[in-house]
C-alpha positions in Angstrom: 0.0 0.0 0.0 1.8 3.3 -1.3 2.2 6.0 1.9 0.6 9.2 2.3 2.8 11.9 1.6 2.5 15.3 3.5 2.4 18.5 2.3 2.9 22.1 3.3 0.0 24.8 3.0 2.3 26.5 0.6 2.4 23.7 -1.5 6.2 24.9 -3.5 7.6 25.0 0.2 9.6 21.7 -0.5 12.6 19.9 0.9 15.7 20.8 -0.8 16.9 18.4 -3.8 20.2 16.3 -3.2 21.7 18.6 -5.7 20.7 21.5 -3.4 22.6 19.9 -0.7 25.9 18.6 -2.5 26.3 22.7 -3.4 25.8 23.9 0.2 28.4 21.4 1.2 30.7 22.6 -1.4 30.2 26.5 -0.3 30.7 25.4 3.8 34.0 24.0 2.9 35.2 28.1 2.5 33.7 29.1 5.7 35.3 29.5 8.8 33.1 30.5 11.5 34.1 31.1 15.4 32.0 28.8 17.7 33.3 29.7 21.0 30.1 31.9 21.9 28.2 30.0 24.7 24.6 30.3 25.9 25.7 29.0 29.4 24.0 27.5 32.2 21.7 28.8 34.4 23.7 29.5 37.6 20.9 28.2 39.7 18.7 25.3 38.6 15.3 24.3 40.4 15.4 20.5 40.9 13.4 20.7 43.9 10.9 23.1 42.8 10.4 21.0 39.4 10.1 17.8 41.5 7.5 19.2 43.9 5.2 21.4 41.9 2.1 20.9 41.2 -0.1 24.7 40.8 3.1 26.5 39.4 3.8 27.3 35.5 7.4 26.6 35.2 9.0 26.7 31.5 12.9 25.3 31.7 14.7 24.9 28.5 16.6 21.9 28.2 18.3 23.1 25.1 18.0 23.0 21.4 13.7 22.4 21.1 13.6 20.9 24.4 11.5 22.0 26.9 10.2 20.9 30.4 7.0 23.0 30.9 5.0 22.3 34.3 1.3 23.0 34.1 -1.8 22.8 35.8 0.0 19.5 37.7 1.0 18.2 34.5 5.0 17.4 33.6 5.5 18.0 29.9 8.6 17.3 28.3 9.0 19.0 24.1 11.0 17.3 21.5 12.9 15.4 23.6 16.5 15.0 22.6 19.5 15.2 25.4 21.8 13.1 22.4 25.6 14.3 22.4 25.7 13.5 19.0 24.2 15.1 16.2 25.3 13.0 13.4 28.9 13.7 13.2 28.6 17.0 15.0 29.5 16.9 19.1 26.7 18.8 21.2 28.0 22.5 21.7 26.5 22.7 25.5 25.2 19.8 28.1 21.5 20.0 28.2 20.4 22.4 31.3 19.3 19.4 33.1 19.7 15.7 32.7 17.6 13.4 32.2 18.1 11.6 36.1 17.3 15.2 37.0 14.2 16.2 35.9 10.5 14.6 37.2 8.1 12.3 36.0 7.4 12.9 32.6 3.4 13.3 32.1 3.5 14.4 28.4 5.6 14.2 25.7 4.8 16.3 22.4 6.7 15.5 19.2 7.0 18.0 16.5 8.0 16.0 13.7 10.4 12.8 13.5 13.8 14.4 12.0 16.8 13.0 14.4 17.2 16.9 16.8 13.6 16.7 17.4 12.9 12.9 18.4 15.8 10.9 19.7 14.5 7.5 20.5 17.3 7.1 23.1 16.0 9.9 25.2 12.6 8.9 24.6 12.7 5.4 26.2 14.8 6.8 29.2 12.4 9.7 30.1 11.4 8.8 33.8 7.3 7.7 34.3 4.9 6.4 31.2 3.8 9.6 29.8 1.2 10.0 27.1 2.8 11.0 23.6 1.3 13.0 21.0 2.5 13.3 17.9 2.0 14.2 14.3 -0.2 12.2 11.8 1.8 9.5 10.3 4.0 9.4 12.9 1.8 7.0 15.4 2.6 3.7 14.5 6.2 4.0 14.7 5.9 5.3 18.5 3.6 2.9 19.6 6.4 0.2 18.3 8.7 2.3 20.3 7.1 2.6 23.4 4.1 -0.3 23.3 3.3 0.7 27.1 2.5 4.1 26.5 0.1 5.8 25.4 -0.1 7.4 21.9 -2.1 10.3 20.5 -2.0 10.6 16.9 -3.0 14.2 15.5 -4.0 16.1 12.1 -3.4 19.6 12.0 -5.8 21.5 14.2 -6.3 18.3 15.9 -7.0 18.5 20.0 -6.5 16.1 22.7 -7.5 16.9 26.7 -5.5 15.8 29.6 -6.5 16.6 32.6 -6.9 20.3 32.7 -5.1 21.1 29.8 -6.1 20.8 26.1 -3.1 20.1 23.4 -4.4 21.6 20.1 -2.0 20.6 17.1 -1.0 22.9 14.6 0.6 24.0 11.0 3.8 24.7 10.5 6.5 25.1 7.6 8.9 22.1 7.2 9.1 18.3 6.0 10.0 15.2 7.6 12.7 12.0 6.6 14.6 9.7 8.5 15.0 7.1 6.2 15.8 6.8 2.6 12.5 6.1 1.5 9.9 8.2 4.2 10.5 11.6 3.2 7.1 13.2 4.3 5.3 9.8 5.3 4.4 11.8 8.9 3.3 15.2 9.2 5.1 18.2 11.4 3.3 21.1 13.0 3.6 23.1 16.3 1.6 22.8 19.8 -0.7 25.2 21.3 -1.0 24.3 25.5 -3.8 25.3 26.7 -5.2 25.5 30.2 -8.9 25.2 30.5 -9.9 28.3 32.3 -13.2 28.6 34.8 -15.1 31.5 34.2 -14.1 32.9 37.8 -10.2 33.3 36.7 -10.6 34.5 33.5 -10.2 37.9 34.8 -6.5 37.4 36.6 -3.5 37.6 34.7 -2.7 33.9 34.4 -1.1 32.1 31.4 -3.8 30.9 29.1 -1.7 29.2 26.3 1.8 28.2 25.6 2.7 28.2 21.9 5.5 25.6 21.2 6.1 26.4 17.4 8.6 23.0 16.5 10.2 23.8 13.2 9.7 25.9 10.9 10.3 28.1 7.8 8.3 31.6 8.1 4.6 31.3 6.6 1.5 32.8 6.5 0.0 30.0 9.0 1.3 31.9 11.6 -1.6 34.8 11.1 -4.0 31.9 11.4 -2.6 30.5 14.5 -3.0 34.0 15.7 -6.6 34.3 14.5 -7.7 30.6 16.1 -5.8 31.3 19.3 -6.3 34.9 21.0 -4.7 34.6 24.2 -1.0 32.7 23.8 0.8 34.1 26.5 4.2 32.3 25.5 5.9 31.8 22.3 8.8 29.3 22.2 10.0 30.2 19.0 12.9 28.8 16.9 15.6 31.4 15.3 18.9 29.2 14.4 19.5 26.6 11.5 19.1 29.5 8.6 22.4 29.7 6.7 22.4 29.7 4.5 18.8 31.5 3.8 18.9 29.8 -0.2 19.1 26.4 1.3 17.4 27.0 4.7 14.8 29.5 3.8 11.6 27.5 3.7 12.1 25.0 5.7 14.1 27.1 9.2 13.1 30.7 10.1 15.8 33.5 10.4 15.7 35.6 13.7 14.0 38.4 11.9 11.4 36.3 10.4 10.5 34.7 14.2 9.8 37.9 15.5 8.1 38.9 12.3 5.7 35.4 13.1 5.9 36.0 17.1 4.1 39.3 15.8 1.5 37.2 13.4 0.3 35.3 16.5 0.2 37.9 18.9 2.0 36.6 21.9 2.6 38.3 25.2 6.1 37.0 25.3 9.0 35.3 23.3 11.5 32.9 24.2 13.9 31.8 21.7 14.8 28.4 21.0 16.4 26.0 18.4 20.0 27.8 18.7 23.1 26.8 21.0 23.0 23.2 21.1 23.6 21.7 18.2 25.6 23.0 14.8 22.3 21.9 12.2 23.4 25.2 9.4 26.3 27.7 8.7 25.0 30.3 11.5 26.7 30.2 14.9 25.0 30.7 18.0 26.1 34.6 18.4 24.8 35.3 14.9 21.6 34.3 16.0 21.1 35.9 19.2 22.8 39.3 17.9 20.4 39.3 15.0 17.3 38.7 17.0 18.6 41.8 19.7 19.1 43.7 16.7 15.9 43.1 14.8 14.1 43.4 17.8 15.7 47.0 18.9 14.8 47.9 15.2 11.0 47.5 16.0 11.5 49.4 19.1 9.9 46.3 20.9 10.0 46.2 24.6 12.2 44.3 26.2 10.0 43.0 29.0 8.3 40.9 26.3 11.5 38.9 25.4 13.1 36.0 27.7 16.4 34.9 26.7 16.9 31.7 29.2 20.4 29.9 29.8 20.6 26.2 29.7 18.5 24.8 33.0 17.1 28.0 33.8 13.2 27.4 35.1 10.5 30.5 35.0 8.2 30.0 37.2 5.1 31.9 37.8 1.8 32.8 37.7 2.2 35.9 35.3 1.8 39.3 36.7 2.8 40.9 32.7 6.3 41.7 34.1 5.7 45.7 34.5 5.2 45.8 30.7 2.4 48.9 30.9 
């Protein structure tokens, strides 16, 4: 039976040919780029806090598109992916927290299947027997993975509840492979988290929705994630992997393009990912992070409204809007 191959809305958003590839290798041979610029680690890491919690949001980045996010008494783990390898690449930076360190795992969400976004190793040793959700076409080949968990399989736009919180899956810009022969055989896409609000709290400033965007090139989905979801409070938002932008463009956003789509979907507040950890492109880490402060001084945006986090570092809170009047 011949597989369903995915698509993106923009349907001349493709993956690169092997042609395409062979040349970027060819021009990386001339570069020579410094890669001595490190994110860091947090100085102070909250172990006990993310073992004990159970009212508190807490968001602590892992590294790369990892993310432990605490909320509404659920433990959610993004991506997950604590490898020291990235094919022939050595990690740049330890992951903030191992993986003996961190809680029970509740939840796992998987924004597609390429090898720094699910790697099976860290999968099977995530502590507990969390529920995974993960992109359509992507199902079967979890539930072989991990036959005592269970699996959520999701279109786009596709919800599942938990608990108190609702998981709403949803478009993004990218492809799939990790084989020679399943380019696009599962889908990719983003997560909205959602807490389920009473009517009594809808009035206090308390985070509504967390927006984990996966990968993604920069499209015009993001105005519609924006339009179907009013009140994302957090946007963790990919800016590295771009160079170089003729190779990368529609499949990895720049860090002017992320704050251009951080804009689309109206967020209260952005916190970079997808730079630091691994070397995926031709940018380094300080090319990333310089362009995003300077892009975002451009726009004259306030500064209360972007989070840079170090590697471990936990927010925790219920949110007051961080003096941003």
């Amino acid at each position: 039976m011949k597989k369903k191959r995915y698509q993106n809305l923009d349907l001349t958003a493709r993956p690169a040919t092997f042609g395409d590839l062979l040349k970027w290798q060819k021009e990386r041979f001339k570069k020579q780029k410094d890669m001595s610029f490190m994110i860091g680690q947090a100085p102070q890491k909250q172990q006990a806090l993310l073992h004990t919690n159970q009212d508190k949001l807490t968001i602590t980045w892992i590294g790369h598109s990892t993310f432990l996010i605490q909320l509404a008494g659920l433990t959610i783990v993004t991506d997950p992916v604590w490898a020291n390898r990235m094919g022939v690449s050595k990690r740049l930076e330890e992951p903030g927290l191992s993986l003996d360190e961190i809680p029970p795992v509740d939840i796992i969400l998987l924004s597609h299947s390429h090898y720094d976004h699910m790697d099976i190793p860290s999968l099977k040793k995530l502590k507990g027997i969390p529920a995974v959700l993960v992109p359509e076409g992507l199902g079967a080949k979890v539930r072989k993975l991990m036959k005592e968990n269970r699996v959520y399989e999701l279109p786009w736009w596709g919800q599942v509840r938990i608990g108190s919180v609702e998981f709403h899956f949803v478009p993004a810009q990218h492809w799939t492979k990790r084989t020679l022969t399943d380019t696009n055989t599962s889908h990719w896409g983003g997560w909205i988290i959602q807490r389920y609000m009473e009517p009594s709290t809808e009035a206090l400033h308390i985070p509504k929705s967390i927006y984990f965007a996966g990968d993604s090139g920069y499209f015009q989905g993001f105005r519609e994630i924006g339009e179907r979801f009013s009140d994302i409070t957090y946007a963790l938002m990919p800016i590295g992997a771009y160079e170089p932008e003729w190779f990368m463009g529609t499949q990895h956003m720049t860090p002017e393009e992320a704050i251009q789509a951080f804009v689309d979907i109206g967020a209260e507040v952005f916190i970079p990912m997808h730079y630091g950890a691994f070397y995926l492109a031709d940018d380094t880490t300080e090319e990333a992070l310089g362009r995003l402060l300077t892009e975002w001084r451009h726009r004259e945006l306030d500064d209360c409204h972007l989070q840079l986090l170090k590697h471990g570092e936990t927010l925790s809170f219920v949110y007051s809007e961080k003096n941003c009047n």
